[in-house]
C-alpha angles and dihedrals in degrees: 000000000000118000121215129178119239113231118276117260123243085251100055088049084051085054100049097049088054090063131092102265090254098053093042080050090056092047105046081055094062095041089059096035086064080078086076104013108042087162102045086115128064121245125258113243101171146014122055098330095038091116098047110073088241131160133202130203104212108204140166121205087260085072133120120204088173090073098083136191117046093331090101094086119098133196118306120251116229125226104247085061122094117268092232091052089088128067112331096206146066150226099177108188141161127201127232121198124209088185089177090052095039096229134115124207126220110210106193100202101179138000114206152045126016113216112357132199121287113295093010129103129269132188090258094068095039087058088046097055092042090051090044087051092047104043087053088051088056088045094059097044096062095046 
């Protein structure tokens, strides 16, 4: 099955302009290397997007989205660490199959940080307002 990414909403490419040029960088390379790798990101069990299934990339700016293939895993965090120790930033996704047409669909739902400080805004609820949004538009359409 071939991957493509969808094009990017008006809000992701809002997102990625607002990062430091080698984050945005980073970013923009996972968001390509989902061509050959969709399932490069976990999926996400809990929180907002629990329900979505959604993934997320978690990268640094140390990262490096051209080593394919499984390299893409860092070292494990214990549990005694601090959650917020490991990769600040986000790529959040979801994948959407057309079996009959052989082709998967990245849908890319929110570029940045990962968890932000209290009251502030984090790429999880970016992507949960983006796929709310979607998912009412689809809604609509088929009424």
């Amino acid at each position: 099955m071939r991957t493509v990414v969808a094009p990017l909403a008006p809000e992701i490419k809002g997102q990625l302009a607002a990062l430091d040029g080698q984050v945005r960088a980073v970013a923009e390379g996972y968001i390509a290397r989902l061509r050959l790798e969709p399932y490069l990101g976990h999926l996400l069990v809990r929180g907002l997007l629990g329900w979505a299934e959604a993934r997320a990339v978690y990268f640094d700016t140390d990262s490096s989205p051209e080593k394919l293939l499984g390299d893409h895993r860092g070292r494990l965090r214990a549990a005694t660490e601090d959650p917020s120790a490991g990769p600040r930033h986000r790529v959040v996704y979801r994948l959407r199959e057309a079996p009959r047409a052989g082709v998967r669909v990245a849908q890319i739902l929110a570029v940045g940080v990962g968890h932000s400080e209290p009251g502030g805004d984090d790429a999880y609820q970016a992507a949960t307002r983006l796929l709310d949004a979607l998912l009412k538009d689809e809604q609509r359409r088929k009424r």
